[in-house]
C-alpha positions in Angstrom: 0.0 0.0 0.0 1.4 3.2 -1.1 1.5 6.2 1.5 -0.7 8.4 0.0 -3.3 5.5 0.2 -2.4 4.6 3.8 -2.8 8.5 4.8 -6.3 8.3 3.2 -7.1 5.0 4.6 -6.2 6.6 8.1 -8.3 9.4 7.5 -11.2 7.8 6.7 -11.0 5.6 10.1 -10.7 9.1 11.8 -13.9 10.1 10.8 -15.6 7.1 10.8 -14.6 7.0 15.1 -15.6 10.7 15.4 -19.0 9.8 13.7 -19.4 6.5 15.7 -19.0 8.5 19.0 -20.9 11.3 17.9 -23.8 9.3 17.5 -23.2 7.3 21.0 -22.8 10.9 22.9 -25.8 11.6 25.5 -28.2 14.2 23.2 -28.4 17.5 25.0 -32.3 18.2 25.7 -33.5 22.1 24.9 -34.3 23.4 28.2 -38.1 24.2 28.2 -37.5 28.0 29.5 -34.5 29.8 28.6 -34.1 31.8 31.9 -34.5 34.7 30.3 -37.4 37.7 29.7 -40.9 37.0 31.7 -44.3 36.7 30.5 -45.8 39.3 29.1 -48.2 41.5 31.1 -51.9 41.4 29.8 -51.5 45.7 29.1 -48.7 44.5 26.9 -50.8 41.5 25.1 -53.5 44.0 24.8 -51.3 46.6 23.1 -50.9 44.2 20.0 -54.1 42.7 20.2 -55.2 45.2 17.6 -56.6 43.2 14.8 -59.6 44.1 13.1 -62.1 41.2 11.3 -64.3 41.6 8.2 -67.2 41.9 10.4 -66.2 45.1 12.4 -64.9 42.9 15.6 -61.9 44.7 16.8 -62.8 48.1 16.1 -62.1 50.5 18.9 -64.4 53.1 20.3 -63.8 56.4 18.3 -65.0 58.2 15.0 -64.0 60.2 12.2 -65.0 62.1 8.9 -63.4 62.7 5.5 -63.1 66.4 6.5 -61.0 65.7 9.7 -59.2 63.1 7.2 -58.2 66.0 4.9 -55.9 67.7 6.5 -54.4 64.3 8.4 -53.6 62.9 4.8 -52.1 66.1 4.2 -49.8 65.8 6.3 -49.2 62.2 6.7 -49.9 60.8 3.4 -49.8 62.7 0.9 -45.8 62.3 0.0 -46.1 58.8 -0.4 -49.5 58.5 -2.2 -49.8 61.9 -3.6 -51.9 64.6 -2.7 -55.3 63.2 -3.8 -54.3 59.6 -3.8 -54.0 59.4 -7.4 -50.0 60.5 -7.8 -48.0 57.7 -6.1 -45.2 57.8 -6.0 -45.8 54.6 -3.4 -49.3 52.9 -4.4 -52.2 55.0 -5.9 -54.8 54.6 -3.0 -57.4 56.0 -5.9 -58.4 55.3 -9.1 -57.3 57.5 -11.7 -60.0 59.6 -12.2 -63.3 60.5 -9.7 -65.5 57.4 -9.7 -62.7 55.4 -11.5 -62.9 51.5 -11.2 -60.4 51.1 -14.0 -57.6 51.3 -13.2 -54.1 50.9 -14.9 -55.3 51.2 -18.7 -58.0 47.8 -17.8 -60.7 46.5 -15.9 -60.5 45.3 -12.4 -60.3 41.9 -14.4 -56.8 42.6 -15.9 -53.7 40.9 -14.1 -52.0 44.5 -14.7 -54.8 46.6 -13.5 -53.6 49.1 -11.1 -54.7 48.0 -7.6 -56.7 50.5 -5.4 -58.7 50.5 -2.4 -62.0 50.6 -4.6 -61.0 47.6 -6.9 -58.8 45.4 -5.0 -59.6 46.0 -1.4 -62.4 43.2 -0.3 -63.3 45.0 3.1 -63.4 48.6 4.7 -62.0 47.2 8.1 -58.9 46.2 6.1 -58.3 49.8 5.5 -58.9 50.6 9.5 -56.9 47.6 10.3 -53.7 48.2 8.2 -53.5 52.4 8.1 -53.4 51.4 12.5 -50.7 49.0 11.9 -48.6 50.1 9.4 -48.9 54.0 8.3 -47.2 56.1 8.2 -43.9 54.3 7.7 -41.8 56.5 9.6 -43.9 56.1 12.7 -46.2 53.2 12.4 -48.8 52.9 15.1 -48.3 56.2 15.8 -52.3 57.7 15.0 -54.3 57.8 17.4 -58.4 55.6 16.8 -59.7 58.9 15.3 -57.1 59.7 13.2 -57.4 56.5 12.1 -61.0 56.5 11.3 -60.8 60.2 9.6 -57.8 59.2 7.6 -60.5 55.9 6.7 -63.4 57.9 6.0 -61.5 60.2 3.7 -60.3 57.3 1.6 -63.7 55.6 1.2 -65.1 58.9 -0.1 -62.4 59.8 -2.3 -63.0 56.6 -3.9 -66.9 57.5 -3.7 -68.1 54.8 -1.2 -68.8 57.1 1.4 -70.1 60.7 1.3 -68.6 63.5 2.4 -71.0 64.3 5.8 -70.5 60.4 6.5 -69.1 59.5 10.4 -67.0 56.2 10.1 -67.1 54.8 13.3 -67.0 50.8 14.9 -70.9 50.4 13.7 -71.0 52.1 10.3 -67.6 50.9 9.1 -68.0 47.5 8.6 -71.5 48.0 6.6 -69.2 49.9 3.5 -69.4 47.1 0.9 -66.4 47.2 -1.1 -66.9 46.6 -4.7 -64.1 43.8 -5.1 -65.4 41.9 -1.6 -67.3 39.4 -4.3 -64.6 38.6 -6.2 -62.0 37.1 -3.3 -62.8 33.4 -2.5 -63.2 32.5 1.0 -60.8 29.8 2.8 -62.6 26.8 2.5 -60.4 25.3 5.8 -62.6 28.2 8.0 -60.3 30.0 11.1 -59.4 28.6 14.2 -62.4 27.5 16.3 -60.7 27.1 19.8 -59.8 30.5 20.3 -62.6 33.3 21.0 -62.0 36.7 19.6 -61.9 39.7 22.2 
């Protein structure tokens, strides 16, 4: 046997003994708490407990009209979306022209149709639910419930599903019937069951 194949010979019984007692070596279990952080206080879990359902559940108390909305989105909004929502240059929040539902050169239909709140959002609570979560993007979270709901309200009317004297609020919100809600399909596996909802 030559010495490079003795070398490689010796090698491979090298790892075959560091595999062999690899394998017999007591397994280490995961500890089940870390000793570290503490449960979270229910004013904490409460905090992001903040989801809003198609149905309204989850809306806080509070109200709000396109004409408090106006100036908000003025100031919050409008250099992302543009100062009527039209403009980008982050997504057009409105169709391209007043009581626009196409969008992007097509019908709602059209793949390449510019999506909007009108033609692409399925409920108005999404629009509650994700202006509260995520706008604006320098200080997400930041509005208080009735800036929310103005900032809401003037949306839905600049894309004509609400009037300009309307009140958004926790009771009228959820009855604004979106014009694309009919065309998303519904998870036929449901939600969770076990766990009840505020």
């Amino acid at each position: 046997m030559t010495s490079a194949r003795l070398a490689v010979a010796v090698a491979m019984c090298a790892i075959g003994s560091s595999l062999t007692a690899a394998r017999q070596a007591p397994q280490s279990k995961t500890p089940e708490r870390f000793g570290i952080g503490r449960a979270a206080t229910p004013e904490e879990i409460a905090a992001w407990d903040i989801d809003v359902r198609p149905d309204g559940v989850g809306l806080p108390p509070g109200s709000g009209t396109p004409g408090d909305g106006t100036t908000i989105y003025a100031a919050k909004c409008s250099g992302c979306h543009g100062k009527t929502g039209r403009e980008g240059p982050n997504d057009r929040l409105v169709g391209r022209l007043p009581n626009d539902t196409l969008v992007g050169g097509g019908p709602i239909e059209r793949l390449d149709s510019v999506r909007t709140i009108k033609n692409f959002w399925p409920y108005s609570t999404t629009v509650f639910d994700y202006i509260r979560r995520a706008m604006p993007p320098d200080a997400p979270g930041s509005l208080k419930d009735n800036e929310v709901y103005a900032l809401t309200a003037y949306l839905l009317y600049l894309n004509d599903l609400v009037s300009l004297d309307a009140t958004v609020d926790a009771t009228s919100l959820p009855k604004v019937k979106m014009p694309a809600r009919d065309r998303f399909v519904p998870d036929p596996r449901g939600g969770p069951k076990s766990v009840p909802k505020k």
